[in-house]
C-alpha positions, 0 to 999 in steps of 0.5 A: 648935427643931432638926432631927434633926442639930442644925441649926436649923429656920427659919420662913419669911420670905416665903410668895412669890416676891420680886423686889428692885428697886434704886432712888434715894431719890427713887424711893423716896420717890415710890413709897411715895406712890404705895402709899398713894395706890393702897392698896396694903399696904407694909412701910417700911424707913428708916435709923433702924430699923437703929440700934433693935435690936428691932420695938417701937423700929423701930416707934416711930421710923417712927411719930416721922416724917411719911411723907413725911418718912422716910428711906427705904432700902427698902421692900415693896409687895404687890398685883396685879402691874400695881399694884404694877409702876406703884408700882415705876416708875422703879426697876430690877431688881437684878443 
């Protein structure tokens, strides 16, 4: 679909302000677990996931692997601000 001008119209990514946070593998790997111990919703983003091309492939290369396990490059947390901020500790604001 595009507008009136011949440019594309794009969908939303997010429907809220997202603060991006750097962090070590470490960090994010002790991170992710302190989500799932809180219950926190998370999106995970491993190194694999960039080699599939397609949801279905990412999907099964994180289901492939123990949690504890993933070779974590990112990820997404989302909750109350003072959850998700102990979640995040350890890892600081990027520039």
């Amino acid at each position: 679909m595009s507008t009136p001008m011949g440019r594309p119209t794009y969908l939303a990514i997010l429907g809220m302000p997202v603060l991006v946070f750097g962090a070590s593998a470490h960090t994010l790997r002790a991170a992710r677990e302190r989500a799932v111990r809180r219950g926190l919703p998370l999106a995970v983003y491993t190194d694999d996931r960039f080699a599939t091309g397609h949801d279905a492939a990412d999907r099964a290369v994180v289901e492939a692997v123990a949690g504890t396990d993933l070779d974590l490059v990112g990820l997404a947390v989302h909750g109350p601000e003072n959850g998700v901020d102990k979640v995040l500790e350890g890892a600081r604001l990027h520039p």
